[in-house]
Each structure stands twice: as structure tokens, then as C-alpha cells.
Biotite code that builds the C-alpha atoms (Angstrom):
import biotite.structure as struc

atoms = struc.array([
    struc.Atom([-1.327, -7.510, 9.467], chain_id="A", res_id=1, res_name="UNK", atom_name="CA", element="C"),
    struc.Atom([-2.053, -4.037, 11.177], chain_id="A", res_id=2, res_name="UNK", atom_name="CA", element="C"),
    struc.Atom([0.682, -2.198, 11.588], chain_id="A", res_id=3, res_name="UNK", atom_name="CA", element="C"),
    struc.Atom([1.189, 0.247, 14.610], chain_id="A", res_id=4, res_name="UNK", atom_name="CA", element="C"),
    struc.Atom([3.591, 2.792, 13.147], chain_id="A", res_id=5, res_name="UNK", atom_name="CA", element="C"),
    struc.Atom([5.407, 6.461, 14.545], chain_id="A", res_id=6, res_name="UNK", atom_name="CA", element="C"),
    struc.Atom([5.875, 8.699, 11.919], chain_id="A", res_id=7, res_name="UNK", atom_name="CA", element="C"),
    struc.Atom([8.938, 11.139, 12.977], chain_id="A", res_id=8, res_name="UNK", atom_name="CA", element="C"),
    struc.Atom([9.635, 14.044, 11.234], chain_id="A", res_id=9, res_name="UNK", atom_name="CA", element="C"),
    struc.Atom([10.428, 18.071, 11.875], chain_id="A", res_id=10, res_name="UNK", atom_name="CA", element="C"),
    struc.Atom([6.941, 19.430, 12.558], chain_id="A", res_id=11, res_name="UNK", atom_name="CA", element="C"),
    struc.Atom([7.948, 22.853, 11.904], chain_id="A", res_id=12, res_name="UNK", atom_name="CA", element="C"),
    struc.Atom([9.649, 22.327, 8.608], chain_id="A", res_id=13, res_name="UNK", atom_name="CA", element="C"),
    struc.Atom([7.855, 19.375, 7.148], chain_id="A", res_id=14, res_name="UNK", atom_name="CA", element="C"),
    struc.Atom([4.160, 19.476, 8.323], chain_id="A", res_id=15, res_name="UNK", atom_name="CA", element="C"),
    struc.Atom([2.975, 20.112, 5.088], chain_id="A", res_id=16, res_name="UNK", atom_name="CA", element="C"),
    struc.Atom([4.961, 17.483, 3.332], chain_id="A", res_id=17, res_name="UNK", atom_name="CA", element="C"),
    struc.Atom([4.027, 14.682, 5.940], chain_id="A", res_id=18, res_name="UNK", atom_name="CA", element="C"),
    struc.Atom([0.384, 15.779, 4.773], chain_id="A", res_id=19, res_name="UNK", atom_name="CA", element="C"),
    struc.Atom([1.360, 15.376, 1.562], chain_id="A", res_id=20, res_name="UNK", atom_name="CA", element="C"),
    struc.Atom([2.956, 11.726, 2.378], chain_id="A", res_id=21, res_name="UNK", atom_name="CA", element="C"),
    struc.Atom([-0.250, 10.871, 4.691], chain_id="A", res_id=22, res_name="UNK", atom_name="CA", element="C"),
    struc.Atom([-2.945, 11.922, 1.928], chain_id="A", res_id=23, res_name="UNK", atom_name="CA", element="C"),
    struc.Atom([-1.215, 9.754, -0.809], chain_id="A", res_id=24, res_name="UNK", atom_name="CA", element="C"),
    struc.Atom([-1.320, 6.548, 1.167], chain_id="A", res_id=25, res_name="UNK", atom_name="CA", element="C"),
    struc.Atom([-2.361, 3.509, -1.458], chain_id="A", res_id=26, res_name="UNK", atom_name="CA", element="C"),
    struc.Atom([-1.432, 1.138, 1.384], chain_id="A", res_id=27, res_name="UNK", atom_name="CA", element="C"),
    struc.Atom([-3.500, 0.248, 4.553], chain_id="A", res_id=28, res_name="UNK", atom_name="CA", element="C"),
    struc.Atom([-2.850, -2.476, 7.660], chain_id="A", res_id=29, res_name="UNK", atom_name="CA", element="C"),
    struc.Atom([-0.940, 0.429, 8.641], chain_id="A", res_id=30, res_name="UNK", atom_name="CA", element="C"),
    struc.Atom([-2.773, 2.725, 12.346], chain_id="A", res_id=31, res_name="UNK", atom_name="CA", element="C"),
    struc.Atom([-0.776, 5.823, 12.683], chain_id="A", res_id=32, res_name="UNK", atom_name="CA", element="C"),
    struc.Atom([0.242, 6.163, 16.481], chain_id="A", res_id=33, res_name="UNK", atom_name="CA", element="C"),
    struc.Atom([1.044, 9.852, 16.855], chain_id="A", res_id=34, res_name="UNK", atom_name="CA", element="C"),
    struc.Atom([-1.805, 12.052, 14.465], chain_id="A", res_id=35, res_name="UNK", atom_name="CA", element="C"),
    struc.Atom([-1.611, 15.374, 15.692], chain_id="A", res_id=36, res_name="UNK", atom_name="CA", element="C"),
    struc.Atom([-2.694, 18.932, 14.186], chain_id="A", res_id=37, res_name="UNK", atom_name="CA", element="C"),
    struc.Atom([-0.799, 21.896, 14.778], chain_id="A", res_id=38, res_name="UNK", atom_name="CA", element="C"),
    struc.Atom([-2.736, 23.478, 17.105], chain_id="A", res_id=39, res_name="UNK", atom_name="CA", element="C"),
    struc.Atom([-2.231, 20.115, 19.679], chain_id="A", res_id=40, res_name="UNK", atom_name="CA", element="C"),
    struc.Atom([1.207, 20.361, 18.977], chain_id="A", res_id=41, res_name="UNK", atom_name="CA", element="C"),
    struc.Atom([1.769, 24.506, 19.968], chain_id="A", res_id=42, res_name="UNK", atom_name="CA", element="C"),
    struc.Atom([-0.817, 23.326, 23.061], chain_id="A", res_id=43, res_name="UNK", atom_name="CA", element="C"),
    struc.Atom([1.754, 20.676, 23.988], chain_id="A", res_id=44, res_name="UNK", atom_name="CA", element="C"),
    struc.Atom([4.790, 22.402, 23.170], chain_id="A", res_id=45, res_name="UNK", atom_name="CA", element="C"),
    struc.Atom([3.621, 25.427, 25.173], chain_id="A", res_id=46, res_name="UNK", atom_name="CA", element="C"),
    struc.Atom([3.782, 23.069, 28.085], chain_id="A", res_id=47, res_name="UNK", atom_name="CA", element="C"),
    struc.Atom([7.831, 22.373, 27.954], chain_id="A", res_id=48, res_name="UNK", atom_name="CA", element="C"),
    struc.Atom([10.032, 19.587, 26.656], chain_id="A", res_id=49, res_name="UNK", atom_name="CA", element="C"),
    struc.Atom([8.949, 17.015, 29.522], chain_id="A", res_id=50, res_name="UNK", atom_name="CA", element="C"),
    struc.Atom([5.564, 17.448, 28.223], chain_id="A", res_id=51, res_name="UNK", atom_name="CA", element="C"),
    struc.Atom([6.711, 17.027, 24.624], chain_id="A", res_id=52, res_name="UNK", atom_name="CA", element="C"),
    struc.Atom([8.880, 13.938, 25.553], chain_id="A", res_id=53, res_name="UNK", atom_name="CA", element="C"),
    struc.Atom([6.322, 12.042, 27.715], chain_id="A", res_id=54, res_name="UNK", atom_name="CA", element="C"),
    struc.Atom([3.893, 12.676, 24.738], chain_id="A", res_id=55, res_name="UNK", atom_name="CA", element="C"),
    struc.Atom([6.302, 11.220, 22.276], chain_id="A", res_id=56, res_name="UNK", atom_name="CA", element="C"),
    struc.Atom([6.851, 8.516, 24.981], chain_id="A", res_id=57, res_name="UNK", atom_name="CA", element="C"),
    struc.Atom([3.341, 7.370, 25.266], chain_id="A", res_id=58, res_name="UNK", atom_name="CA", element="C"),
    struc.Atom([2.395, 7.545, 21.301], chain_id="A", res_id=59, res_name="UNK", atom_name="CA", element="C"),
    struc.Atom([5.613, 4.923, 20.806], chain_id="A", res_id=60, res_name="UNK", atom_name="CA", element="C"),
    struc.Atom([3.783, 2.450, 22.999], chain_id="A", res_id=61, res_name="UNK", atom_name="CA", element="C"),
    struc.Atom([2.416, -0.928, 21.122], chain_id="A", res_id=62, res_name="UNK", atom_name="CA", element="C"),
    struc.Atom([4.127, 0.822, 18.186], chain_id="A", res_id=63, res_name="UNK", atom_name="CA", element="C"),
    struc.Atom([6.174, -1.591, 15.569], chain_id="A", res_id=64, res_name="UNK", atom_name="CA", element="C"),
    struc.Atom([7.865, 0.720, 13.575], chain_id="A", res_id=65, res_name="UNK", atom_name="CA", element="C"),
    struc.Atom([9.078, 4.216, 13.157], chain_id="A", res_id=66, res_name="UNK", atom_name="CA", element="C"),
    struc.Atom([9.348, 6.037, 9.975], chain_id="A", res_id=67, res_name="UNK", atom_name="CA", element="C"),
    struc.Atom([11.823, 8.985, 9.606], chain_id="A", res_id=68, res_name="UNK", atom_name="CA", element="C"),
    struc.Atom([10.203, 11.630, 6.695], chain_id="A", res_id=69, res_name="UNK", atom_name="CA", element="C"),
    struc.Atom([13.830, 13.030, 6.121], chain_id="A", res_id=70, res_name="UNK", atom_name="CA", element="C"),
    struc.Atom([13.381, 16.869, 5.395], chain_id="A", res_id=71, res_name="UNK", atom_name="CA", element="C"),
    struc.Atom([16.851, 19.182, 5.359], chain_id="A", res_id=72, res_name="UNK", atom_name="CA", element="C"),
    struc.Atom([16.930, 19.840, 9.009], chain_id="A", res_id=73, res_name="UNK", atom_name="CA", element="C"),
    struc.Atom([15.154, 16.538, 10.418], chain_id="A", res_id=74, res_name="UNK", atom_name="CA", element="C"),
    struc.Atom([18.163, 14.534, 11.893], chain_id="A", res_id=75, res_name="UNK", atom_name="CA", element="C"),
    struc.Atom([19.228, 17.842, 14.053], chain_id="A", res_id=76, res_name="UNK", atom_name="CA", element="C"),
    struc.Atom([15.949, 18.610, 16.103], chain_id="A", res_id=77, res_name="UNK", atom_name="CA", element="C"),
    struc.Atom([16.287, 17.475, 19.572], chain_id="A", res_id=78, res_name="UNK", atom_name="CA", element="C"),
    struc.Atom([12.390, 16.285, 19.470], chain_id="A", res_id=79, res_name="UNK", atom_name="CA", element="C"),
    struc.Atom([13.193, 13.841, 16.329], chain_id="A", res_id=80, res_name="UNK", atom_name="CA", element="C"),
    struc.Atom([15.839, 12.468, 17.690], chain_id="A", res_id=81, res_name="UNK", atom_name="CA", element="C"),
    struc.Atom([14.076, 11.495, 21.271], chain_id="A", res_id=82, res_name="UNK", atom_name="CA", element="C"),
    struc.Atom([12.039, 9.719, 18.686], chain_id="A", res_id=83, res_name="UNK", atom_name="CA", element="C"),
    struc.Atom([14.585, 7.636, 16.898], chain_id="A", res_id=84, res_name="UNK", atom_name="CA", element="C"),
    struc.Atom([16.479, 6.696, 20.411], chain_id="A", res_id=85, res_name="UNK", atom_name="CA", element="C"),
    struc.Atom([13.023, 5.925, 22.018], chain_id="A", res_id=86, res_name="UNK", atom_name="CA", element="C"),
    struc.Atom([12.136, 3.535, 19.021], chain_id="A", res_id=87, res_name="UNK", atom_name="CA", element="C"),
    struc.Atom([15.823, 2.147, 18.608], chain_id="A", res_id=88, res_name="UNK", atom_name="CA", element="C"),
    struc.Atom([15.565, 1.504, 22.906], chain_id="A", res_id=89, res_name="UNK", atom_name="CA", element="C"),
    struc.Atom([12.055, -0.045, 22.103], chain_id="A", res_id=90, res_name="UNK", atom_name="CA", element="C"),
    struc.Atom([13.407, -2.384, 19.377], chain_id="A", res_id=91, res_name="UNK", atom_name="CA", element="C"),
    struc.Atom([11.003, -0.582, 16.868], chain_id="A", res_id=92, res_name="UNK", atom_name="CA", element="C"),
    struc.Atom([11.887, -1.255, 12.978], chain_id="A", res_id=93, res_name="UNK", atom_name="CA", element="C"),
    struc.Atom([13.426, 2.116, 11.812], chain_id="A", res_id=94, res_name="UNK", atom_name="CA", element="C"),
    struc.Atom([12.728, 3.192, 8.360], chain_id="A", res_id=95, res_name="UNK", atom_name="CA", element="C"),
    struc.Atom([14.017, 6.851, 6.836], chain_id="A", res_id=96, res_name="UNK", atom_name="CA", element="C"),
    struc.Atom([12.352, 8.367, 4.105], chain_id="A", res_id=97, res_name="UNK", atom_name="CA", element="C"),
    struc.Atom([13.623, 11.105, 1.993], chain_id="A", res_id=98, res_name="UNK", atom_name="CA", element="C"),
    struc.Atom([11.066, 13.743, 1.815], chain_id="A", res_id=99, res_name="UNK", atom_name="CA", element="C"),
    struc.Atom([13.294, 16.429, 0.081], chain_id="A", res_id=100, res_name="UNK", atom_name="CA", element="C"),
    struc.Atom([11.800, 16.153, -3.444], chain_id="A", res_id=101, res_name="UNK", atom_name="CA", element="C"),
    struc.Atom([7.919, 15.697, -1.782], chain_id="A", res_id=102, res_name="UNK", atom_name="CA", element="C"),
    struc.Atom([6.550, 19.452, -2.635], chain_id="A", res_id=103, res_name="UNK", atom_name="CA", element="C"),
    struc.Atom([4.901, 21.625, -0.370], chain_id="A", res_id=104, res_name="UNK", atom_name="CA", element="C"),
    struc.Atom([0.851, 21.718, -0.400], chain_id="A", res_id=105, res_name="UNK", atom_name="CA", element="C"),
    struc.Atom([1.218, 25.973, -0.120], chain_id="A", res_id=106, res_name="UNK", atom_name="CA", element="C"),
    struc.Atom([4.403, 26.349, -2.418], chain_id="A", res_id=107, res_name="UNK", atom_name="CA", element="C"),
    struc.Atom([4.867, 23.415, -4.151], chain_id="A", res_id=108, res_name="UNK", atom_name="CA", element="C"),
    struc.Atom([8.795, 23.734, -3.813], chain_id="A", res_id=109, res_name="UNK", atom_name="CA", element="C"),
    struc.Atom([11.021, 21.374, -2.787], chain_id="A", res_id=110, res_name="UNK", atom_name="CA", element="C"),
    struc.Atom([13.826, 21.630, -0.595], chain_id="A", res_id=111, res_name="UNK", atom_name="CA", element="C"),
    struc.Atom([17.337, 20.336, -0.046], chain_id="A", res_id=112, res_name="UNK", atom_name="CA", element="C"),
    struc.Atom([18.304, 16.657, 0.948], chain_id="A", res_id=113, res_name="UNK", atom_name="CA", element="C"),
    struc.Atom([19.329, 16.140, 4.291], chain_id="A", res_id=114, res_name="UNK", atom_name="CA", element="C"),
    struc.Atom([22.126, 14.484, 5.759], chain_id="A", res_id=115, res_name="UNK", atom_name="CA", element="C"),
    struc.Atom([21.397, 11.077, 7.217], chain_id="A", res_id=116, res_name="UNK", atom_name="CA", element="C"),
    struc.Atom([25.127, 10.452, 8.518], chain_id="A", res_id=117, res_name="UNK", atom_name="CA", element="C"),
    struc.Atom([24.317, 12.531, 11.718], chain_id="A", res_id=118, res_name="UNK", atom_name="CA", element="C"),
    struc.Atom([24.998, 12.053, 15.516], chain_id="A", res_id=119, res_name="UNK", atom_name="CA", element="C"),
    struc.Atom([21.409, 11.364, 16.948], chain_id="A", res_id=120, res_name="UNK", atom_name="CA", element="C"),
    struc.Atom([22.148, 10.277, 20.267], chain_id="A", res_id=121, res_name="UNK", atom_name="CA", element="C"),
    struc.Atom([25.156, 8.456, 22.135], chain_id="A", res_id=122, res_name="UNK", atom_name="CA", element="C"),
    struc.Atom([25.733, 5.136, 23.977], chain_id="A", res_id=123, res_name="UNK", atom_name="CA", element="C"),
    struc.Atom([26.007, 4.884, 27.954], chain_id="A", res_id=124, res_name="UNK", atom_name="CA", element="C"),
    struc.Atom([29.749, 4.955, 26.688], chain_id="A", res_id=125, res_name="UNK", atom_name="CA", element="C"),
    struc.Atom([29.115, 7.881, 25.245], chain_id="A", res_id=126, res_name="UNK", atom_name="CA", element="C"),
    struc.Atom([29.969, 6.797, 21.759], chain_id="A", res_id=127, res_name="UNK", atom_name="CA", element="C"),
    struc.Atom([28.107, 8.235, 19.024], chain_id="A", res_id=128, res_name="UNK", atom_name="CA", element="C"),
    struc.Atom([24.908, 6.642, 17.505], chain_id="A", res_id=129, res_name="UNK", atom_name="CA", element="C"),
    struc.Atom([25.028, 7.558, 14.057], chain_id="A", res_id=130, res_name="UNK", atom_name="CA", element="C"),
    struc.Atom([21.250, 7.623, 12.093], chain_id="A", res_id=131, res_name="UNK", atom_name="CA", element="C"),
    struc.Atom([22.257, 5.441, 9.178], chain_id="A", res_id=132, res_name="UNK", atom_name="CA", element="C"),
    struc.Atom([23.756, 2.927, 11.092], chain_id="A", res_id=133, res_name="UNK", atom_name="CA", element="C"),
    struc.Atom([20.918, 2.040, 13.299], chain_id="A", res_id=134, res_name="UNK", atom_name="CA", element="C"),
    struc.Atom([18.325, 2.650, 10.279], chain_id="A", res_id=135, res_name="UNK", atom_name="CA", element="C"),
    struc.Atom([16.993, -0.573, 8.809], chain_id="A", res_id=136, res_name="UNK", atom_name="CA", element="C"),
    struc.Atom([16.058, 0.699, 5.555], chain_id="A", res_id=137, res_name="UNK", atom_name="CA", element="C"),
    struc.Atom([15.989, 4.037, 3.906], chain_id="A", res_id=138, res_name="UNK", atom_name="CA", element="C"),
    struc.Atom([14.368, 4.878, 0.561], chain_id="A", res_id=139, res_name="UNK", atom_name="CA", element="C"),
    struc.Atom([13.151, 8.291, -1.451], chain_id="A", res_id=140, res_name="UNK", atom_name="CA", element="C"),
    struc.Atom([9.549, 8.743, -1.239], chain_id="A", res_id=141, res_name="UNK", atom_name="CA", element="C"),
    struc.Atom([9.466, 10.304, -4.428], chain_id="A", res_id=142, res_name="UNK", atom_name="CA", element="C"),
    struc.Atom([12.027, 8.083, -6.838], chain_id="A", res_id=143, res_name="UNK", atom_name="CA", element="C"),
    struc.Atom([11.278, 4.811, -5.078], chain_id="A", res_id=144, res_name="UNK", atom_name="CA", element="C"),
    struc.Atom([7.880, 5.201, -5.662], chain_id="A", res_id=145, res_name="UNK", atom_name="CA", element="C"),
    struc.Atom([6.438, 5.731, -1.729], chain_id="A", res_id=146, res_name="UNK", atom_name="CA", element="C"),
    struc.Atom([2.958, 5.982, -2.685], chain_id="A", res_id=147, res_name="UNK", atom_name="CA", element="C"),
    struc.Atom([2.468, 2.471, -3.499], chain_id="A", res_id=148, res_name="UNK", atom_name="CA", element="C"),
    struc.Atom([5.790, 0.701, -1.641], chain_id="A", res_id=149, res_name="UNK", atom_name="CA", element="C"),
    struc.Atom([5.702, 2.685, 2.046], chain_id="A", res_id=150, res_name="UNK", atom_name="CA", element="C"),
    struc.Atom([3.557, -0.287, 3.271], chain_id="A", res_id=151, res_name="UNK", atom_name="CA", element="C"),
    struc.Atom([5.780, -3.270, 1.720], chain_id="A", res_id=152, res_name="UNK", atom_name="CA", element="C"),
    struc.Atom([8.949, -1.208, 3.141], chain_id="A", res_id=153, res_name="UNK", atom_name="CA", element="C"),
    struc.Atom([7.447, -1.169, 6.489], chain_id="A", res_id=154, res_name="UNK", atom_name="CA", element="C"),
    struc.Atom([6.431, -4.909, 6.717], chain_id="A", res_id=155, res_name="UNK", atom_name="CA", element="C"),
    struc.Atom([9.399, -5.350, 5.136], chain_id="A", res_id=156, res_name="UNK", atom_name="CA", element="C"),
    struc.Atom([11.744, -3.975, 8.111], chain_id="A", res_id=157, res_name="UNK", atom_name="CA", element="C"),
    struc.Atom([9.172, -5.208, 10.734], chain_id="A", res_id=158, res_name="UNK", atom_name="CA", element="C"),
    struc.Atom([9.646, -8.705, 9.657], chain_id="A", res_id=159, res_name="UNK", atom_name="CA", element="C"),
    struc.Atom([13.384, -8.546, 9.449], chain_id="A", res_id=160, res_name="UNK", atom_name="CA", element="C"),
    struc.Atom([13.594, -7.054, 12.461], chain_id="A", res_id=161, res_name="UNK", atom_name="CA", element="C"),
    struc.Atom([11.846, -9.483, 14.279], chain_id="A", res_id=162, res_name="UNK", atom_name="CA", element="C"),
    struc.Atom([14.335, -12.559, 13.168], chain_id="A", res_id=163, res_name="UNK", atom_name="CA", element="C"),
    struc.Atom([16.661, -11.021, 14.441], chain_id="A", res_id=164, res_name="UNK", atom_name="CA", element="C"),
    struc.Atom([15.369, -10.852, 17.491], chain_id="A", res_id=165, res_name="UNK", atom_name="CA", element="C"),
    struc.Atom([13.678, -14.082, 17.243], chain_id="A", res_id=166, res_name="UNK", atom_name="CA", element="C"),
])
């Protein structure tokens, strides 16, 4: 089954190692909802953060899943996590995805894991909505083998996600 999916990560930090991720798909049924190129993204960011927002907004529609590419810094930028509480709201599937050991196209280094226990939005009770507590699944692209699972992990959550609801 086609797959809508959001692929959330720190576009700053980790646009290279999304490409990375992207390029090595071995999977399909999967339509990436939010492609963009850097220049789009410096156009849209140029704009202000209610452009940015509403853009993020609209690419989540019809969308089943979002998958977190979990650089060092990913889980503090304010545009990431819009993303995550936008997809939680939605009732997408939320998948993380260390990207820490996926090396850079220019450098081919590696960078530090980051921290998935991290505040990334609160409740109307203003309690604190913690990443890996509203994450279905998370995995390491690199040791759990991405290239071939990231399409079984995403039907996977999808599925589960939808007896609950069911």
C-alpha cells in the first residue's frame, strides 16, 4: 500500500544525511510529502515562521506517518518539533530514526547521538510531551539495517497505529 509519509529532521544540520537516507531507499509504496531543496527552504524561511509553519501544515495533509531522522540537535529546533506535535495532533504513526552514525555526503563524518528524552511540546495542561513517549517506534538507520527495513518499520507503525484507533 502507498504510503504518504513526512520526513522531519534539522534541515540545517542534517540535509546531507537525509540525502544520504533518501538515495539509499530499497523500499517503495512509500510518496514523500514534504521534498524540498535548499534553495525552497531559504525562499520560505526568508518569509517568517508563519510561512514555515503553514508550509509544514499543508505537506502533513493526507500524510500517514512521520519519520524523525534523529541528528544531535534534531529534538531542540522549534521547526521539528511543530512537526512532531502537528503529526501526533493528526494521529500520524511517529517513527524516530537515529541518523548519528549516517555519514555526511561532503565529509563523510559522523556526528554525536542525540537525545530522544526531550520536551517537544506540552499539553493544554501544560504538562510536558516528552519525544519517546509519544514515538511509536525508534530504530538506528545504520545498525538496524534502514536501507532495507525503513519501509517494513513504517507499515509496521501505520498498521499498529490504526488498531488502536480502530
Amino acid at each position: 500500500m502507498l504510503r504518504r509519509v513526512y520526513f522531519s529532521y534539522y534541515f540545517v544540520q542534517d540535509i546531507e544525511r537525509f540525502y544520504v537516507v533518501r538515495n539509499s531507499w530499497a523500499f517503495h509504496d512509500i510518496e514523500e510529502a514534504n521534498i524540498i531543496d535548499t534553495a525552497e527552504f531559504e525562499r520560505i524561511k526568508q518569509s517568517g515562521d508563519k510561512t514555515v509553519y503553514q508550509w509544514i501544515d499543508d505537506h502533513l495533509v493526507d500524510t500517514s506517518a512521520t519519520v524523525v531522522l534523529i541528528g544531535t540537535e534534531t529534538l531542540n529546533r522549534p521547526y521539528v518539533k511543530h512537526e512532531i506535535m502537528e503529526s501526533y495532533k493528526r494521529g500520524n504513526a511517529i517513527i524516530g530514526v537515529y541518523i548519528h552514525n549516517v555519514r555526511n555526503m561532503r565529509t563523510s563524518l559522523t556526528s554525536r547521538k542525540g537525545e530522544i528524552h526531550t520536551i517537544i511540546g506540552h499539553t493544554d495542561q501544560n504538562e510536558p510531551i516528552y519525544f519517546d513517549e509519544i514515538c511509536d517506534s525508534i530504530y538506528d538507520y545504520v545498525d538496524d539495517n534502514g536501507k532495507k527495513n525503513m519501509g517494513e518499520w513504517i507499515e509496521s507503525a501505520v498498521e499498529k497505529k490504526e488498531i488502536k484507533v480502530s
